[in-house]
C-alpha positions as CSV (number, residue, x, y, z in Angstrom):
1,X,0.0,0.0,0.0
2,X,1.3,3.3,-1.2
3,X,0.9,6.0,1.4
4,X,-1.0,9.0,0.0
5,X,0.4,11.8,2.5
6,X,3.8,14.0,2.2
7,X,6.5,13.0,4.3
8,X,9.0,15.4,3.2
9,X,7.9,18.2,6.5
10,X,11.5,18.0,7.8
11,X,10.8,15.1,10.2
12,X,13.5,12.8,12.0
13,X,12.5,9.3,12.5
14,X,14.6,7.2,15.0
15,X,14.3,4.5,17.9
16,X,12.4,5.4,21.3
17,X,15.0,5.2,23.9
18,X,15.2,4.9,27.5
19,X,16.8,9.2,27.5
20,X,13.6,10.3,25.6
21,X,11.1,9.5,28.7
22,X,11.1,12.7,30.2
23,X,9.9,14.4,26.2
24,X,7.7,11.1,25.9
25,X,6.1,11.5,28.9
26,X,5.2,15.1,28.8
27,X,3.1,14.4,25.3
28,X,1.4,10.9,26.8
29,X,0.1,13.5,29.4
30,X,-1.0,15.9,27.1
31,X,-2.5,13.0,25.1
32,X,-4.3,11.8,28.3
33,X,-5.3,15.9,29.5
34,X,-7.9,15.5,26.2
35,X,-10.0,12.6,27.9
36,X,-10.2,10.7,24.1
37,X,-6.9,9.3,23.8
38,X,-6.6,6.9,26.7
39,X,-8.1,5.1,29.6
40,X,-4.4,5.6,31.3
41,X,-4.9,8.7,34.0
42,X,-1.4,8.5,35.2
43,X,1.7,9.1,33.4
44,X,3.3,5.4,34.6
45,X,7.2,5.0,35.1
46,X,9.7,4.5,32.6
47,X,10.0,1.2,33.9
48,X,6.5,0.2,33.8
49,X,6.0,1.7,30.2
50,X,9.2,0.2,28.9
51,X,7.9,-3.7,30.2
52,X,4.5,-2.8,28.3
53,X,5.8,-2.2,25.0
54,X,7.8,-3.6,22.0
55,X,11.4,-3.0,22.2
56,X,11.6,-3.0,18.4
57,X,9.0,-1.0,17.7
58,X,9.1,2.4,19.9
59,X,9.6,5.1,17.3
60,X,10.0,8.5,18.1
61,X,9.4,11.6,15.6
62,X,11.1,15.2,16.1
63,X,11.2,18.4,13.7
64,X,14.1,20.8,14.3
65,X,15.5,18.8,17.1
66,X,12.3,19.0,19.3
67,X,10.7,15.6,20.1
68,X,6.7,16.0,18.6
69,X,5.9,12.5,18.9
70,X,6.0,8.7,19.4
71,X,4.4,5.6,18.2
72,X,4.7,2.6,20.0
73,X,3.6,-1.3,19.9
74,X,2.1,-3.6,23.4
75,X,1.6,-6.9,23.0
76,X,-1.8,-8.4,22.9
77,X,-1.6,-11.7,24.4
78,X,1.7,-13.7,25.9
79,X,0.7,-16.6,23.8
80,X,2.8,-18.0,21.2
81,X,-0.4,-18.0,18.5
82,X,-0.7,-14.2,18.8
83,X,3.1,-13.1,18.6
84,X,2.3,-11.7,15.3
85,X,-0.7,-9.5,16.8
86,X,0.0,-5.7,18.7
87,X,-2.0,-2.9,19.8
88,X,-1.1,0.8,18.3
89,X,-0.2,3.7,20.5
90,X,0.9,6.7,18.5
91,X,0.8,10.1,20.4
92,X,1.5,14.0,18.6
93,X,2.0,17.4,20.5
94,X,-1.2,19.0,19.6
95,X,1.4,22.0,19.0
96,X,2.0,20.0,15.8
97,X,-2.1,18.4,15.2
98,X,-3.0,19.1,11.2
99,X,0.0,18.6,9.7
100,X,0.0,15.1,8.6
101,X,2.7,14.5,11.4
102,X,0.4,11.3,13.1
103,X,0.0,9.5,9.6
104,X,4.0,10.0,8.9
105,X,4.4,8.4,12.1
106,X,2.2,5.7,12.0
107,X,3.1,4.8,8.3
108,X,6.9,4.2,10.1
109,X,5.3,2.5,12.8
110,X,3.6,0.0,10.3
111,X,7.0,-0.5,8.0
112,X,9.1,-0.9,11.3
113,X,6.2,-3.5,12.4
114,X,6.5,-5.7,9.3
115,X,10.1,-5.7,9.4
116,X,9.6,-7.8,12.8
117,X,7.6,-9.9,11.4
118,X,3.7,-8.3,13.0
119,X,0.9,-9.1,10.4
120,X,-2.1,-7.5,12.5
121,X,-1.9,-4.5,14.2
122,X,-5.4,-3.2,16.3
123,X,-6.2,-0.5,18.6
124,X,-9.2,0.3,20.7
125,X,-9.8,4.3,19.6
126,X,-12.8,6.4,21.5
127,X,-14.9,7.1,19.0
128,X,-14.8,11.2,19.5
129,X,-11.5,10.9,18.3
130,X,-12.4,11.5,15.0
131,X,-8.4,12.3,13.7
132,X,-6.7,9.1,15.0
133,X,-9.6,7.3,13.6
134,X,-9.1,9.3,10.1
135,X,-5.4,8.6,10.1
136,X,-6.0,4.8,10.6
137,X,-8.4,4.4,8.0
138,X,-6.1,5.9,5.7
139,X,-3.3,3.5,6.1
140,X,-5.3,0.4,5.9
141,X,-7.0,-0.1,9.3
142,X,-10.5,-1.2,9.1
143,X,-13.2,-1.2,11.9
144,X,-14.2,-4.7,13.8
145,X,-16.9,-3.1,15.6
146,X,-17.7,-0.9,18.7
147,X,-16.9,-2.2,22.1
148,X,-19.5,-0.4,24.4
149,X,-18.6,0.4,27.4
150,X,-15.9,-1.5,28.0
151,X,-14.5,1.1,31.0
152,X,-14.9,3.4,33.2
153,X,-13.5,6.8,32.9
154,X,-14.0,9.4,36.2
155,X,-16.9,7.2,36.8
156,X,-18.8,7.5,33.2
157,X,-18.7,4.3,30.9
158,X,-16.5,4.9,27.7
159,X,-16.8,2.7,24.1
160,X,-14.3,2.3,21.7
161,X,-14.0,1.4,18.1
162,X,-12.0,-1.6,17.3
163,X,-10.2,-1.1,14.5
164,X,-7.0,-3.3,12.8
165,X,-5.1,-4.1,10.2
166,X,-3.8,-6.7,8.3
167,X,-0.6,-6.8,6.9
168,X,-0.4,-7.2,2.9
169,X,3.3,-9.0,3.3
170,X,3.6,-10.7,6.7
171,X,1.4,-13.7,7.1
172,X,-0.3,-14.1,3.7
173,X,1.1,-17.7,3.0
């Protein structure tokens, strides 16, 4: 699949290291200060993000040297069957919303997943999140179906859309 966005906006790509919490953290709050990208209320530790999520696929995005963003992969299940299987995380300073910046980044996030070998990535978006939900759908994701209510957020049930995507090179045999 071809995207159909520019990439050429000046943006660094590179690995999400242990050095670039602090930046990470700051937009995973902002993310969470909307109330539509998360269920997470807490910013957790380093520690506990880094045993969450896929060591080879944390990518990180910055413009002129300033971290805007991050993508990142969490396992679905510990079982063998679904090691080819992870849930999307991809997170932009709202400083930097409209600018094609989230699909860039979650175009690399998709490459970098094949290249280890994921052939479904899914993710569990609120439906008010009308952007994230744009930028998947554009890159291939398709929607499974509305979980209602499936938590509680400062008391008041949330649903999500279930969305995912197969890959068209990993897993096709």
């Amino acid at each position: 699949m071809k995207p159909t966005f520019n990439t050429s906006k000046n943006l660094n790509f590179r690995s999400l290291e242990k050095q670039d919490w602090p930046r990470v953290s700051e937009i995973y709050a902002q993310g969470i200060a909307t109330g539509n990208a998360t269920f997470q209320q807490e910013i957790p530790s380093w520690e506990d993000w880094d045993s969450n999520h896929i060591k080879s696929c944390r990518i990180l995005v910055e413009k002129d040297n300033k971290t805007i963003g991050w993508a990142a992969l969490s396992a679905v299940s510990s079982r063998e069957v679904y090691k080819g299987i992870a849930e999307v995380s991809v997170y932009i300073n709202p400083k930097y919303s409209g600018q094609k910046i989230g699909i860039s980044l979650l175009h690399q996030l998709i490459l970098t997943s094949e290249k280890y070998g994921f052939w479904t990535l899914q993710a569990g978006i609120f439906p008010e999140n009308i952007g994230s939900l744009k930028i998947h759908k554009q890159l291939g994701f398709r929607t499974i179906g509305k979980r209602e209510k499936v938590g509680k957020m400062k008391g008041i049930w949330r649903d999500t859309v279930l969305i995912e995507r197969r890959s068209l090179i990993v897993g096709v045999d």
